[in-house]
C-alpha positions as CSV (number, residue, x, y, z in Angstrom):
1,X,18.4,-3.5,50.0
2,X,19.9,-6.1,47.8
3,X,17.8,-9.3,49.0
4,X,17.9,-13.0,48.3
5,X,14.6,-15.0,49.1
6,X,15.0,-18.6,48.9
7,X,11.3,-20.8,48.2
8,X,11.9,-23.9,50.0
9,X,8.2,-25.8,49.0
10,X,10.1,-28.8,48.1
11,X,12.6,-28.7,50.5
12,X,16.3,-28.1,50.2
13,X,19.2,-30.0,49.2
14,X,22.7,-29.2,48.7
15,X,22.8,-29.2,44.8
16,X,19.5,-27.8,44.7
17,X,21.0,-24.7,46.3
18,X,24.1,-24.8,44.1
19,X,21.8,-25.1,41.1
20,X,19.5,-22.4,42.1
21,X,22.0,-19.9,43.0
22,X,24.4,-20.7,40.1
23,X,21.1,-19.5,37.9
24,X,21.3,-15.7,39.3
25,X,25.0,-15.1,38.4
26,X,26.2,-13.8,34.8
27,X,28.7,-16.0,34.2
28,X,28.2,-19.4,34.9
29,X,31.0,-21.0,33.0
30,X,33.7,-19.1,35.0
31,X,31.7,-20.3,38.4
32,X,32.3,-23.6,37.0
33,X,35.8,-22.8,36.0
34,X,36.7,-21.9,39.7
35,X,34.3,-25.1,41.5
36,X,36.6,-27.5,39.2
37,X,39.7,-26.2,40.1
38,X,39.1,-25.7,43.8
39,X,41.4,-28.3,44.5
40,X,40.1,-31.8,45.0
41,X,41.6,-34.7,42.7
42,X,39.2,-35.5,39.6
43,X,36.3,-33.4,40.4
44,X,34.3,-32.8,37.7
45,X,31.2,-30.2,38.3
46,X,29.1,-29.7,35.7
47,X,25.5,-28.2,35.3
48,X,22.6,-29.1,33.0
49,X,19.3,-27.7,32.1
50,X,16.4,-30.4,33.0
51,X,12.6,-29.9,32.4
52,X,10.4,-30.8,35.2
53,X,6.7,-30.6,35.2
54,X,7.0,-28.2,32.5
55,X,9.4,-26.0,34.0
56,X,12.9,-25.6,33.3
57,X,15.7,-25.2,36.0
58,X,19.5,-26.1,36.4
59,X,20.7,-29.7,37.8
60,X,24.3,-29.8,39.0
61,X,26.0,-33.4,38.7
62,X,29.7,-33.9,40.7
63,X,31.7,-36.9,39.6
64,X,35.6,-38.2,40.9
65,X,37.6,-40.1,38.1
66,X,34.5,-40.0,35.9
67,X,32.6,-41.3,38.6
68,X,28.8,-39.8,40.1
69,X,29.0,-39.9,43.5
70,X,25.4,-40.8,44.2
71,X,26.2,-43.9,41.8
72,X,29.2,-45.1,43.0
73,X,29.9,-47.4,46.0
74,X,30.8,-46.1,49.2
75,X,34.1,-48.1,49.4
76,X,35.7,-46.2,46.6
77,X,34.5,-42.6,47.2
78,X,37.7,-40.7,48.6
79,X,36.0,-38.8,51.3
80,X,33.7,-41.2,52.8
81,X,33.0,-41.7,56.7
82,X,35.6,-39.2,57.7
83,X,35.6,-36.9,60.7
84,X,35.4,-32.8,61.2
85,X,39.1,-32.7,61.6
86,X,39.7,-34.3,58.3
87,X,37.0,-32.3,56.7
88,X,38.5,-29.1,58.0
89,X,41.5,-30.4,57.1
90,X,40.5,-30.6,53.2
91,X,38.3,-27.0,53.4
92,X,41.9,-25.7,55.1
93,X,43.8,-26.6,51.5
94,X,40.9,-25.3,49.0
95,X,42.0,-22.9,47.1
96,X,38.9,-20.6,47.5
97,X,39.0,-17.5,49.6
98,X,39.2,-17.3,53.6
99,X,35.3,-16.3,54.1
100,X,34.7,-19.2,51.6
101,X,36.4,-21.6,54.2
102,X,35.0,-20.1,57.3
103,X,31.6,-20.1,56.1
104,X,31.7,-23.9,54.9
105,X,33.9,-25.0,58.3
106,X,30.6,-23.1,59.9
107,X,27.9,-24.7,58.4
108,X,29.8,-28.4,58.8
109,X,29.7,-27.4,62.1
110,X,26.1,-27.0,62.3
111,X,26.0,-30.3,60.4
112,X,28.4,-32.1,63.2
113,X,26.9,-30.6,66.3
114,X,23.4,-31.9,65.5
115,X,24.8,-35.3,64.2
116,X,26.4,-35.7,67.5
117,X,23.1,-34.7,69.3
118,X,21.5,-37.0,67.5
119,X,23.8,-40.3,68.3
120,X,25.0,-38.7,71.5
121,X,28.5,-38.2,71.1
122,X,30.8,-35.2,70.8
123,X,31.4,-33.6,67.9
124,X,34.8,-35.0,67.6
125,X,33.8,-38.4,67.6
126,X,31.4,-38.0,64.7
127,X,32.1,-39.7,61.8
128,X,30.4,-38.4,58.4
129,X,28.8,-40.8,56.3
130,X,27.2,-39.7,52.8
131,X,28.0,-36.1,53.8
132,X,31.7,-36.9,54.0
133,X,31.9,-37.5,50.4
134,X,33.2,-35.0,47.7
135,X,30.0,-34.0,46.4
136,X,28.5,-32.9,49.9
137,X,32.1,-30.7,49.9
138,X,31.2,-29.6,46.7
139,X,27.8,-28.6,47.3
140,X,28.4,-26.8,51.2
141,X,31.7,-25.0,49.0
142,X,30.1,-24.2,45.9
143,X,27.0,-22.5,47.6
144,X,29.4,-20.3,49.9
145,X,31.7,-19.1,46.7
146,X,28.3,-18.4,45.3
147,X,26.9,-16.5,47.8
148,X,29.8,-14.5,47.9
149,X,29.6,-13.6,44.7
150,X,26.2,-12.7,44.7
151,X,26.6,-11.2,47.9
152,X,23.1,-10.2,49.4
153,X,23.0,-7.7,52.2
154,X,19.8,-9.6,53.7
155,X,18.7,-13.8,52.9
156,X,15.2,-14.5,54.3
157,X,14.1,-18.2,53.7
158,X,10.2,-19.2,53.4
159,X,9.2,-21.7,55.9
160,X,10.3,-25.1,54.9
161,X,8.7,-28.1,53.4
162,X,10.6,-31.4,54.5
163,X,8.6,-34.2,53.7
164,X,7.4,-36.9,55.5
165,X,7.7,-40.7,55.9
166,X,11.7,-42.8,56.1
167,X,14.9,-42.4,54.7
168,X,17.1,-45.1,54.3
169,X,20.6,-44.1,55.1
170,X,24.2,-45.6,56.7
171,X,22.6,-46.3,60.2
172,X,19.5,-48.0,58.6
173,X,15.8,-46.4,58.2
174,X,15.2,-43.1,59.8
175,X,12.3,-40.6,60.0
176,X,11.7,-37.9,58.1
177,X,13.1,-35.6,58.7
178,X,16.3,-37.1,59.7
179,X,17.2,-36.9,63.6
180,X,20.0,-34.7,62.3
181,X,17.9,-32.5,60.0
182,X,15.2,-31.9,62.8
183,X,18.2,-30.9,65.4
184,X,19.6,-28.4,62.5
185,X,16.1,-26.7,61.9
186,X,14.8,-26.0,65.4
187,X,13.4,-22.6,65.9
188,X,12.8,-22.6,62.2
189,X,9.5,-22.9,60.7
190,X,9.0,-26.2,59.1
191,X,5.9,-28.7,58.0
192,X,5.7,-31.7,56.0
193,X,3.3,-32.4,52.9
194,X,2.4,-34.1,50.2
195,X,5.5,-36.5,49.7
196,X,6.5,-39.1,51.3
197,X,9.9,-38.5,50.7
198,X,13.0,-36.6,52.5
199,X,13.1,-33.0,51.0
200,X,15.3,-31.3,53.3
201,X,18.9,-32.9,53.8
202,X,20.8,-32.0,56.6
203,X,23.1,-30.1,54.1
204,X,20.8,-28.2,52.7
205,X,19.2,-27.1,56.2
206,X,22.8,-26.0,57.8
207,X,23.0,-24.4,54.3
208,X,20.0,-22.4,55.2
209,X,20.5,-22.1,58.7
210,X,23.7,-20.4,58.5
211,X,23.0,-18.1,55.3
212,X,18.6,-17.1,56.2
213,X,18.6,-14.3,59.0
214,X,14.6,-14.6,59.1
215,X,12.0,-17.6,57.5
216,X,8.7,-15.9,56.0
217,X,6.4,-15.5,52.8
218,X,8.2,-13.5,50.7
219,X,8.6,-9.9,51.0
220,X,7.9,-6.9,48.8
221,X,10.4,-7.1,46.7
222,X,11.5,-5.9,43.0
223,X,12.9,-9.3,41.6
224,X,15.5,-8.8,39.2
225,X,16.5,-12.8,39.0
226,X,15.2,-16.0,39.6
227,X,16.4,-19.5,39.3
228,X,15.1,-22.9,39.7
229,X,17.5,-25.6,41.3
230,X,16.1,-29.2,40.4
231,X,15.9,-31.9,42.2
232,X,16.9,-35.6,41.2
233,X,13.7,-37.0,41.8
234,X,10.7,-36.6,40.4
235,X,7.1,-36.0,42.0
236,X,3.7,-34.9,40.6
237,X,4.6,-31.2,42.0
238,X,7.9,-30.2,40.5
239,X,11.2,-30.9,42.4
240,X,12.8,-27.8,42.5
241,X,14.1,-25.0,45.4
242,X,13.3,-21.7,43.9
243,X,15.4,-18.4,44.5
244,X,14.7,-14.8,43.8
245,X,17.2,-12.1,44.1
246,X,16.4,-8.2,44.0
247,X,15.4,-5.2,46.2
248,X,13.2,-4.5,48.9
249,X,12.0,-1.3,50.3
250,X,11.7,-0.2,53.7
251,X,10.3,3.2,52.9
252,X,7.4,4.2,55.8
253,X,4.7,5.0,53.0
254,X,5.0,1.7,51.6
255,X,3.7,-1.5,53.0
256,X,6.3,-3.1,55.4
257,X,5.4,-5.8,57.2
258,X,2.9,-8.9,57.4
259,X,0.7,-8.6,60.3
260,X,-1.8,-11.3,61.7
261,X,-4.7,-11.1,62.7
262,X,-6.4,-13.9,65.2
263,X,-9.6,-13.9,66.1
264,X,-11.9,-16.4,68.4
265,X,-15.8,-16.1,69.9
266,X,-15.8,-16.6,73.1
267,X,-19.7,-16.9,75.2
268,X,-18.5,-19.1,78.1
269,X,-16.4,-16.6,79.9
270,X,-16.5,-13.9,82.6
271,X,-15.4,-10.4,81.7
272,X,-12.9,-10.5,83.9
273,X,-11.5,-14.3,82.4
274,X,-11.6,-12.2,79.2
275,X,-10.3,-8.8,80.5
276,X,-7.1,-11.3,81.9
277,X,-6.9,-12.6,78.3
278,X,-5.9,-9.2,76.5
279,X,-4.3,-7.9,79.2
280,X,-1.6,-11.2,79.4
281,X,-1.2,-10.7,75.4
282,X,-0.6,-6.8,75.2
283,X,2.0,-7.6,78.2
284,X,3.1,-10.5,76.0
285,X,4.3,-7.8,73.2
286,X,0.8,-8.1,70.9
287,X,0.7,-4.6,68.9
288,X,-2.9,-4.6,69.9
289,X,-5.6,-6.6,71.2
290,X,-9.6,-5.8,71.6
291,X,-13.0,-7.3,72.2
292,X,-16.4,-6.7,70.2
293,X,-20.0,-7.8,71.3
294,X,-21.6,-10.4,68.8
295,X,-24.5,-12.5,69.2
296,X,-23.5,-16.3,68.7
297,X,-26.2,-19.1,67.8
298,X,-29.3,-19.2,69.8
299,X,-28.8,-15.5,70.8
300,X,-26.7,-15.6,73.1
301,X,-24.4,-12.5,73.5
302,X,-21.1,-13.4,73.5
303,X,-17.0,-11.1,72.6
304,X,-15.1,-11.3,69.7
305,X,-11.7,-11.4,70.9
306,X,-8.9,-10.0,68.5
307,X,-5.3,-9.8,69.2
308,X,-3.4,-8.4,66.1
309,X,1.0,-9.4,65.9
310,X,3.6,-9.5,63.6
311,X,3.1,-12.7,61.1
312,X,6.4,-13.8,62.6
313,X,4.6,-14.6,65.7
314,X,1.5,-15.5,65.1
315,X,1.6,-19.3,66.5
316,X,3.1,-17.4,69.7
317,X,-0.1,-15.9,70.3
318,X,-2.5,-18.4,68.8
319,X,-1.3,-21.0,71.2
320,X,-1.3,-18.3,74.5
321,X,-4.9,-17.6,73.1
322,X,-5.6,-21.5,73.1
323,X,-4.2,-22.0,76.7
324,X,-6.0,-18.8,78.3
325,X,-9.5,-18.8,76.4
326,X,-12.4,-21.3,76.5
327,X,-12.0,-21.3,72.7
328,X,-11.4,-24.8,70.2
329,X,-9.9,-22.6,67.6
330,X,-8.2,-19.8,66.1
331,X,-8.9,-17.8,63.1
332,X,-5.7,-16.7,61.4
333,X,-5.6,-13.6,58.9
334,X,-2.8,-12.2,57.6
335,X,-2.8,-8.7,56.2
336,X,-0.4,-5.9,54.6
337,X,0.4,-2.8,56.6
338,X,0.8,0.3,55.8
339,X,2.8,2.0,58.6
């Protein structure tokens, strides 16, 4: 199955993913040909090849009349604080193809739902701020044409890194991430470390949102391609969202999932606490759950409880384990499967 995994350690933006996709297809001055004449007065998209912490990638830089649009003012950038009608108005007149359009009108609509969660409005009171300009077009465009080029039957996402700290932005100072950003990525695995800095825009998590079918460590895959979509900032690790395209198998002698294994010690319960335990996570869908005599510190006897589950849900069971055992922690294994 032809597969696209996208490695999100540093987050996601919307010309990371540009970049990063516009690395895996073969002819990257024709992509740029088409972005550029898409349709919107004086755009200029152009890529370049940056070095960061010793590793090179692709950096994509959008500019109206000659002008970047993360330089210029916001008073003179054409498609400022506008609203999803006009937005869908200017996706409507692209000259791209119709799956093109419906996939960007969908992910603005992820963007405009949670922006309207966020301020408690409706949707078509929303106005867009920084992604109403040309370049956040550009970016939610550019990565649907390119994923229909590249067209992958299946897109799996690794969990995603988003930062941590404040953002300064049109309403002022927010949290990382962004009220918007954290409305866009629930139900998706997400954790913040190392920099104090916004990683995942809003853009590039509707991006993902829309495009990732499941978020995971990476599967068993043959990678034909990879590409490196840099970042504009620099931080000790390098600023980059990685992408690999190629083929997995799903062949029964071969290893085909990630399966978790949680353990805990447990020598301050009844049997029948316990025996309650693995019967409420077998009911709870756990592929199989079981109990061992040990012998804990000061000799005292004590079980081993084990409850084995698909990596996916893994923190589903660790926290039923939590609430239904006497026990402060849980171990967490993961391990290949041959099935």
């Amino acid at each position: 199955m032809k597969t696209l995994y996208l490695e999100c350690a540093m987050g996601a933006a919307g010309n990371m993913l540009t970049a990063a996709l516009l690395e895996l297809v073969n002819d990257k001055a024709d992509f740029l040909k088409q972005i550029n004449s898409i349709g919107i007065p004086g755009l200029k998209v152009d890529m370049e090849s940056v070095v960061k912490c010793g590793i090179s990638g692709t950096h994509i830089r959008v500019s109206i009349n000659g002008t970047e649009e993360s330089c210029a003012d916001a008073d003179i950038l054409k498609y400022s604080h506008t609203n999803f009608e006009k937005i869908e108005d200017i996706i409507t007149r692209l000259s791209v193809s119709q799956k093109v359009k419906d996939n960007a009108l969908s992910i603005y609509m992820l963007i405009a739902g949670a922006e309207a969660s966020a301020h408690g409005t409706s949707v078509e009171q929303i106005h867009f701020h920084e992604l109403g300009n040309a370049d956040a077009i550009v970016d939610i465009v550019g990565v649907c044409m390119l994923m229909e080029s590249l067209a992958p039957q299946e897109t799996i996402a690794s969990p995603i890194n988003v930062g941590s700290g404040f953002v300064q932005c049109a309403h002022g100072a927010m949290p990382v991430p962004s009220p918007a950003t954290a409305y866009i990525l629930q139900d998706i695995p997400i954790y913040g470390r190392n920099v104090h800095e916004e990683l995942c825009t809003p853009t590039g998590a509707a991006i993902i949102k829309h495009f990732a079918k499941r978020f995971e460590h990476m599967p068993k895959m043959r990678v034909q391609k990879i590409g490196y979509g840099m970042g504009t900032k620099d931080f000790e690790s390098v600023n980059c969202l990685r992408t690999f395209l190629g083929e997995t198998e799903n062949s029964n002698d071969e290893i085909n999932d990630w399966i978790a294994q949680l353990q805990c010690n447990l020598d301050d319960m009844t049997g029948e606490a316990v025996g309650f335990a693995v019967n409420l996570l077998l009911q709870e869908g756990a592929l199989d759950v079981f109990t061992a005599p040990i012998q804990m510190k000061k000799n005292r006897p004590a079980v081993l409880l084990t409850c084995i589950c698909s990596e996916r849900k893994a923190h589903f069971f660790a926290e039923l384990m939590l609430r239904h055992t006497t026990t402060f922690g849980i171990r967490r294994t993961i391990c290949d499967r041959y099935a």
